[in-house]
C-alpha beads as a LAMMPS data file, in Angstrom:
LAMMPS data file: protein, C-alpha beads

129 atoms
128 bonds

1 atom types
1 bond types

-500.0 500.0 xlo xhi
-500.0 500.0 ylo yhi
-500.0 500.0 zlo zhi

Masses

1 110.0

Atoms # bond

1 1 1 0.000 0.000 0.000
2 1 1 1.546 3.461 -0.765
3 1 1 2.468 5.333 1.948
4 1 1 0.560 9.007 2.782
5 1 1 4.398 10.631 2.279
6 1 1 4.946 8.880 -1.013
7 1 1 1.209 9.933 -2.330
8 1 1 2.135 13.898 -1.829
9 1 1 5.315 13.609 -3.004
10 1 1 3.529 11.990 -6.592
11 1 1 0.756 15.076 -6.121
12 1 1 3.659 17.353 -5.806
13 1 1 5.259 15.826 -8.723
14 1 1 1.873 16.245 -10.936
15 1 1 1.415 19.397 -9.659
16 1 1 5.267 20.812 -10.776
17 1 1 5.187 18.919 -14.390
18 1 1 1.711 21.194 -15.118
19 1 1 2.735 24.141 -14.149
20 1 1 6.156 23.896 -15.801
21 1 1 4.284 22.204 -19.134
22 1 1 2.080 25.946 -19.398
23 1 1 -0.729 24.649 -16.719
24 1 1 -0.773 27.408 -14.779
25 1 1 -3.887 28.362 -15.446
26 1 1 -3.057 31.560 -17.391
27 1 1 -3.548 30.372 -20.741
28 1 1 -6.206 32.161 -23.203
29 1 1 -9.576 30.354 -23.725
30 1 1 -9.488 28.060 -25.858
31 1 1 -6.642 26.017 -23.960
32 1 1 -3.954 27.600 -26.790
33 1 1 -0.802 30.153 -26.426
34 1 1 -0.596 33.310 -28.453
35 1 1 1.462 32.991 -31.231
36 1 1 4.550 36.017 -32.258
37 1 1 3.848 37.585 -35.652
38 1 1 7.069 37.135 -37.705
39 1 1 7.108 40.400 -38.985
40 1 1 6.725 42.053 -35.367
41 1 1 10.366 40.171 -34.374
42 1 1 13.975 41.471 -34.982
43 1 1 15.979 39.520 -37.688
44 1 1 19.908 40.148 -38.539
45 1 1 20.239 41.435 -41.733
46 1 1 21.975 40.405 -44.371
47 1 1 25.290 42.527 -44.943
48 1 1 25.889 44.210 -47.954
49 1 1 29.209 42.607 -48.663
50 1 1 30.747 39.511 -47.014
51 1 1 33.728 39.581 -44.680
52 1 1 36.926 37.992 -46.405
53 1 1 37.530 34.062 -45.855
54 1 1 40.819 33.698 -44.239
55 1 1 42.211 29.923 -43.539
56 1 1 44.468 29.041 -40.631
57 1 1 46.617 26.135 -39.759
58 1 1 45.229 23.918 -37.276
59 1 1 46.850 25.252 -33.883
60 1 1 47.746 28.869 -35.102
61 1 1 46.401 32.129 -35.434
62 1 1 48.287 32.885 -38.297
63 1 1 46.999 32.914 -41.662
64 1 1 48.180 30.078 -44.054
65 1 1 50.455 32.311 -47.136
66 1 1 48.901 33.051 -50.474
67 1 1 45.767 32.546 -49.530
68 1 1 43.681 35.593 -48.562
69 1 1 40.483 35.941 -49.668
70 1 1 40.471 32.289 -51.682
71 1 1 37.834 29.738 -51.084
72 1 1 39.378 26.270 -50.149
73 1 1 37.909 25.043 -53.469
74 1 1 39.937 28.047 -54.959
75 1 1 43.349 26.785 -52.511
76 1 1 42.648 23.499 -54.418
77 1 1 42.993 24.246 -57.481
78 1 1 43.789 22.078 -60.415
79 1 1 45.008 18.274 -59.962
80 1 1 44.067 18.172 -56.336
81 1 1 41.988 15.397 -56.357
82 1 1 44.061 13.081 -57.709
83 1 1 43.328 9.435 -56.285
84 1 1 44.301 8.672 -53.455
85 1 1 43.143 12.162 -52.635
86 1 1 45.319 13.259 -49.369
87 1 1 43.704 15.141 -46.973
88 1 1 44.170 18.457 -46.343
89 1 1 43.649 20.546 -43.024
90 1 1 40.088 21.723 -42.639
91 1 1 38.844 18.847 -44.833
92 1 1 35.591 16.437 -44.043
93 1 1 33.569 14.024 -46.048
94 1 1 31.630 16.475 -47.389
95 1 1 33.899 19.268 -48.518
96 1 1 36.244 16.545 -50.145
97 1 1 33.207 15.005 -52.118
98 1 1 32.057 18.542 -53.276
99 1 1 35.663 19.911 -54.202
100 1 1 36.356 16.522 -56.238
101 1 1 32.822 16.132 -57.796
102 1 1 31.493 13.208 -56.280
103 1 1 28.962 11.621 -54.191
104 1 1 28.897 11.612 -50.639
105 1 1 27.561 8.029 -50.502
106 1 1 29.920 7.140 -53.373
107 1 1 33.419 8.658 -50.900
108 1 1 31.913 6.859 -47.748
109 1 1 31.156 3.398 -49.840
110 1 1 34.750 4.154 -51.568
111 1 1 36.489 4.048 -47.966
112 1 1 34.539 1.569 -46.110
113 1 1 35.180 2.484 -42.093
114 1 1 36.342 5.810 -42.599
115 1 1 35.444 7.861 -39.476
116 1 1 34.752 11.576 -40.584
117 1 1 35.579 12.563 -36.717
118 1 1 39.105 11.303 -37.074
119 1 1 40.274 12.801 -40.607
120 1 1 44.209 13.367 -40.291
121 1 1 46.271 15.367 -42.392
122 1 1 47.725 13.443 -45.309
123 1 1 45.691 10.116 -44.585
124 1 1 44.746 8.647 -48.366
125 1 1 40.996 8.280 -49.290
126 1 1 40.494 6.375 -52.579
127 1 1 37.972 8.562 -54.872
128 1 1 34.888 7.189 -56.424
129 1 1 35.349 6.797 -59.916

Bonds

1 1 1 2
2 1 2 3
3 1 3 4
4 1 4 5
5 1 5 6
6 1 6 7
7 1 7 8
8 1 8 9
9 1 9 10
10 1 10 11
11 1 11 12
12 1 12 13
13 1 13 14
14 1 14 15
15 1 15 16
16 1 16 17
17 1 17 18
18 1 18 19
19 1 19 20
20 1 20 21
21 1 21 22
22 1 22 23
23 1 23 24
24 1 24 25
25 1 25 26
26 1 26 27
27 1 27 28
28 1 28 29
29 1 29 30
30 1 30 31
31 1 31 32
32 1 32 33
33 1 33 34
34 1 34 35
35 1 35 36
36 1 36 37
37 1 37 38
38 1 38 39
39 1 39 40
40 1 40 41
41 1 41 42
42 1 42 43
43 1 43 44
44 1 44 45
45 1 45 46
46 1 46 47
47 1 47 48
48 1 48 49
49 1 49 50
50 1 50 51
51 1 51 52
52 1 52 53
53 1 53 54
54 1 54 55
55 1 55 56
56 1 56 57
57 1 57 58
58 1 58 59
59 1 59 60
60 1 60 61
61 1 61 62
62 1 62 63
63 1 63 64
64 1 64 65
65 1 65 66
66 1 66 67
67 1 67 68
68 1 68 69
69 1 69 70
70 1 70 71
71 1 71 72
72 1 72 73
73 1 73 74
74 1 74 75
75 1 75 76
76 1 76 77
77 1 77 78
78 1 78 79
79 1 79 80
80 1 80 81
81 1 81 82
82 1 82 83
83 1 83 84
84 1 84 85
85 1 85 86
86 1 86 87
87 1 87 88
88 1 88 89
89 1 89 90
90 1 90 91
91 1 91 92
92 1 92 93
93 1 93 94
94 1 94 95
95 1 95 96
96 1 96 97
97 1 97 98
98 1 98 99
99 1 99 100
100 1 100 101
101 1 101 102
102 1 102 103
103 1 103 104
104 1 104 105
105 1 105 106
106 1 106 107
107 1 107 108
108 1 108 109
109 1 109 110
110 1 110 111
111 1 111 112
112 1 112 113
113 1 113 114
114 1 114 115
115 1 115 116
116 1 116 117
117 1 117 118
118 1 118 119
119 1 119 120
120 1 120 121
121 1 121 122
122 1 122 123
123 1 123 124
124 1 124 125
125 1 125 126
126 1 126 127
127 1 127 128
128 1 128 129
């Protein structure tokens, strides 16, 4: 049999999940919240011109030479995804399918295990083809 202590700790407990879940007895008839128009909040707008991509080595604050204002598909350039394709800092699954044309699916399936947490510089992932 429950105890009188353990029954007003469970009406507490009721009690504390409907206020917390909106049941405090505030709420507009109708049992539903007021909704915010989306033109009545603040948004960030969108600048006029973007800021200027700058890549850094992994562990400094310096940025890598030659490259100001390049995209890493830019840094690429021309005969970097040979295969193997080495991997480069700042690389993942996804930016090394997209900057050598290929599927995502088709990379993974190409390098069966590969861990996209544990990418290292230089490792060798075989390229779809």
């Amino acid at each position: 049999m429950i105890s009188h202590k353990w029954l007003a700790m469970l009406l507490f407990m009721i009690g504390a999940v409907a206020i917390g879940c909106g049941g405090d007895g505030d709420s507009p008839p109708g049992g539903t919240g007021t909704l915010t128009d989306p033109k009545s909040v603040p948004t960030a707008a969108v600048p006029q011109q973007l800021p200027e991509i700058i890549l850094l080595e992994a562990g400094s604050t310096a940025p890598l030479p030659g490259q100001s204002g390049q995209s890493p598909t830019a840094r690429a350039g021309a005969g970097s995804c040979s295969n193997p394709y080495t991997v480069e800092s700042g690389d993942n699954p996804s930016a090394i399918a997209e900057k050598c044309d290929v599927g995502l699916q088709a990379l993974l399936a190409a390098n069966p295990g590969l861990n996209s947490a544990n990418l290292q510089v230089g490792q060798q992932l075989n390229l779809p083809r």
